[in-house]
C-alpha positions as CSV (number, residue, x, y, z in Angstrom):
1,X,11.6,-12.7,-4.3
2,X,11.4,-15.4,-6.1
3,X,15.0,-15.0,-7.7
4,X,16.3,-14.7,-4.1
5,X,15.1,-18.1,-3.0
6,X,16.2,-19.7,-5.9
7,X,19.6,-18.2,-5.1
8,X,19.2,-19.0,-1.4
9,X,18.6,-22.5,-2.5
10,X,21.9,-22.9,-3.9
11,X,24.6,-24.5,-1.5
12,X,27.6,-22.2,-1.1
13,X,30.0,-25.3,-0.7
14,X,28.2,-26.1,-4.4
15,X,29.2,-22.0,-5.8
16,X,32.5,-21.1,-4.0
17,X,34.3,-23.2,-6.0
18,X,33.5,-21.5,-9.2
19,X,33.7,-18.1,-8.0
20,X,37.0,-18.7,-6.2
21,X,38.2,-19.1,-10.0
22,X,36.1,-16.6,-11.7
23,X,37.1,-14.1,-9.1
24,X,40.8,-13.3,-7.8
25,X,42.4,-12.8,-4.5
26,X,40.0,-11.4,-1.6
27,X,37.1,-10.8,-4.1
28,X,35.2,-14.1,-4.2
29,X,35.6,-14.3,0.0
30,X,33.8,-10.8,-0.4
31,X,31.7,-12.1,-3.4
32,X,30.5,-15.8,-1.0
33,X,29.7,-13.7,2.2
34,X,27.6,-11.1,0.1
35,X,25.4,-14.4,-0.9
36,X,25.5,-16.0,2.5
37,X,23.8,-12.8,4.1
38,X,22.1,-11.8,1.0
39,X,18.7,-13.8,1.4
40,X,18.2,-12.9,5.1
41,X,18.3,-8.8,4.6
42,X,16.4,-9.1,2.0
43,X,13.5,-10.4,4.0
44,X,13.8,-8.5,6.9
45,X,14.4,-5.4,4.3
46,X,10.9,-6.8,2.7
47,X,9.5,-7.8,5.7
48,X,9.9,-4.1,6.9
49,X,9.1,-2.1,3.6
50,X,5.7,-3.9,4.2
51,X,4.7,-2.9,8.2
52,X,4.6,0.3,7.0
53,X,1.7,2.7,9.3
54,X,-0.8,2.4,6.9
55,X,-2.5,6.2,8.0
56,X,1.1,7.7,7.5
57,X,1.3,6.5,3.7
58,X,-2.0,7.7,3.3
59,X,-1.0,11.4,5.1
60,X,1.7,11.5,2.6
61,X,-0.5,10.7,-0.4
62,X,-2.7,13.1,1.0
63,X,0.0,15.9,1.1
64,X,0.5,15.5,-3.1
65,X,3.6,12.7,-2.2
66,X,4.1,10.2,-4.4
67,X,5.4,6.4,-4.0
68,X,9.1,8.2,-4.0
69,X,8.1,10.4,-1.0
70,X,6.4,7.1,0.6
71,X,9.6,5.9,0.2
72,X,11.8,8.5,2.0
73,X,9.1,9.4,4.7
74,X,7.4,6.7,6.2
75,X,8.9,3.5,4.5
76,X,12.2,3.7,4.7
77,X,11.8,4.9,8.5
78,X,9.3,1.7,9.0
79,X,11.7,-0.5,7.7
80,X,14.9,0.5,9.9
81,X,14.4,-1.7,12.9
82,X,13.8,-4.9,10.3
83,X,16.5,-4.2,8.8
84,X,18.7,-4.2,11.7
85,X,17.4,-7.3,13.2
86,X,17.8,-9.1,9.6
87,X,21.8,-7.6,9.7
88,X,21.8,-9.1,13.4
89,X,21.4,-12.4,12.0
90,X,23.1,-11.8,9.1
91,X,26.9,-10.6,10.5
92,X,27.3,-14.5,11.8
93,X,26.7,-15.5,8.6
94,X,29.0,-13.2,7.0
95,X,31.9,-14.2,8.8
96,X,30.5,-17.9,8.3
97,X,30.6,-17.5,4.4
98,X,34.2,-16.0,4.2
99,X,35.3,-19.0,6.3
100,X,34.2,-21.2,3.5
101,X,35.4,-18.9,0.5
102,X,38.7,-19.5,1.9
103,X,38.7,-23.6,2.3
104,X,38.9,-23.4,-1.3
105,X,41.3,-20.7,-2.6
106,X,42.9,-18.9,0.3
107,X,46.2,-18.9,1.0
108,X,45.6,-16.9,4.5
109,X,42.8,-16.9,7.0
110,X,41.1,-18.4,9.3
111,X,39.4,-21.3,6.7
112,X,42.7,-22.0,5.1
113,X,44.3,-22.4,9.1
114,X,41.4,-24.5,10.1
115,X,42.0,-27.2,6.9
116,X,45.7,-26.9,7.4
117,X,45.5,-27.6,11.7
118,X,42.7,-30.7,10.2
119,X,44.9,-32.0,7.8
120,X,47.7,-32.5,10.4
121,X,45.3,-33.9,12.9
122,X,46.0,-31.3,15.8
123,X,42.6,-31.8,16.7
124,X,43.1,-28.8,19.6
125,X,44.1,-26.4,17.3
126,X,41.2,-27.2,15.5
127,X,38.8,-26.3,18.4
128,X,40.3,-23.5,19.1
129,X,39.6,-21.5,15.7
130,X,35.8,-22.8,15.7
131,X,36.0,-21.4,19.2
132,X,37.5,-18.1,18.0
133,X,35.3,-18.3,14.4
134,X,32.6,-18.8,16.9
135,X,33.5,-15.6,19.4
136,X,34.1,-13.8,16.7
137,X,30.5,-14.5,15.2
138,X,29.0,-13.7,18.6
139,X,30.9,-10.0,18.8
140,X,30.0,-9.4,15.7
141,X,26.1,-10.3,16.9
142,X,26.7,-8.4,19.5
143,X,27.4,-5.1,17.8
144,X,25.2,-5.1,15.2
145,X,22.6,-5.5,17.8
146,X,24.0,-2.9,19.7
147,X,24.4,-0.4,17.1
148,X,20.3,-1.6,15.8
149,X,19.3,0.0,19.5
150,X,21.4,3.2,19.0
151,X,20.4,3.6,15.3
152,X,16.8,2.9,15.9
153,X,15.6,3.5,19.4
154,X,11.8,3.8,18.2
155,X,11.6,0.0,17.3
156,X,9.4,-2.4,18.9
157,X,11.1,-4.6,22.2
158,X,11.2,-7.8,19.8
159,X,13.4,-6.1,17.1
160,X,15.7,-4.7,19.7
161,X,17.4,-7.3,22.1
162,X,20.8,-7.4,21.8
């Protein structure tokens, strides 16, 4: 955990750069959203691996499982509805993160349209793809919260709001 939060703690304006030229074409926009939404699954993937029902580990240890069968029968299960909320939060972010790959190497998208529409002060134009960045974010909020309360219909009311 400790790795991740020193990895959380490094800007993305301050990395992209050097992935953009380690990495070619598409792969460091992939490579800058996988770090933008890594830190928040992990804690919700944590978060969840942890609120495990205590008796049901226990039944399972009981039974001759191991920490693998803990794993596969009561953890994993336990951990579902974290994980969905964490990928709630984190699909924004995603998008968010592959905006900012491509200020600083594309030469298509949404990033390299926003700089271009900036640079020739149509400040309208501008507005209009944070608005559409912005809708686009929501959607994608939207149906990762949606798909959380078909995937997981068992979790708790706080995990499950759209």
């Amino acid at each position: 955990m400790q790795v991740a939060v020193v990895a959380y703690a490094v800007p993305l304006l301050a990395i992209t750069p050097i992935l953009v030229v380690m990495f070619s074409g598409d792969r460091a926009r992939v490579i800058v959203s996988a770090l933008a939404v890594f830190f928040a699954t992990l804690v919700g993937t944590h978060t969840g691996l942890k609120q495990a029902d205590r008796t049901s580990l226990d039944m399972v240890t009981a039974y001759g499982g191991g920490t693998w069968a803990q794993l596969v029968k009561v953890r994993f299960w336990a951990c579902l509805p974290y994980v969905f909320a964490a990928l709630r939060i984190a699909a924004p972010t995603a998008i968010l993160g592959a905006i900012i790959a491509e200020f600083l190497g594309a030469d298509r998208g949404l990033g390299i349209a926003i700089v271009v529409s900036e640079q020739n002060l149509n400040s309208v134009r501008t507005l209009g793809m944070g608005a559409v960045a912005a809708t686009v974010a929501g959607l994608a909020y939207w149906l990762v919260g949606l798909a959380g309360r078909w995937a997981v219909p068992w979790a708790p009311a706080n995990l499950r709001q759209p």
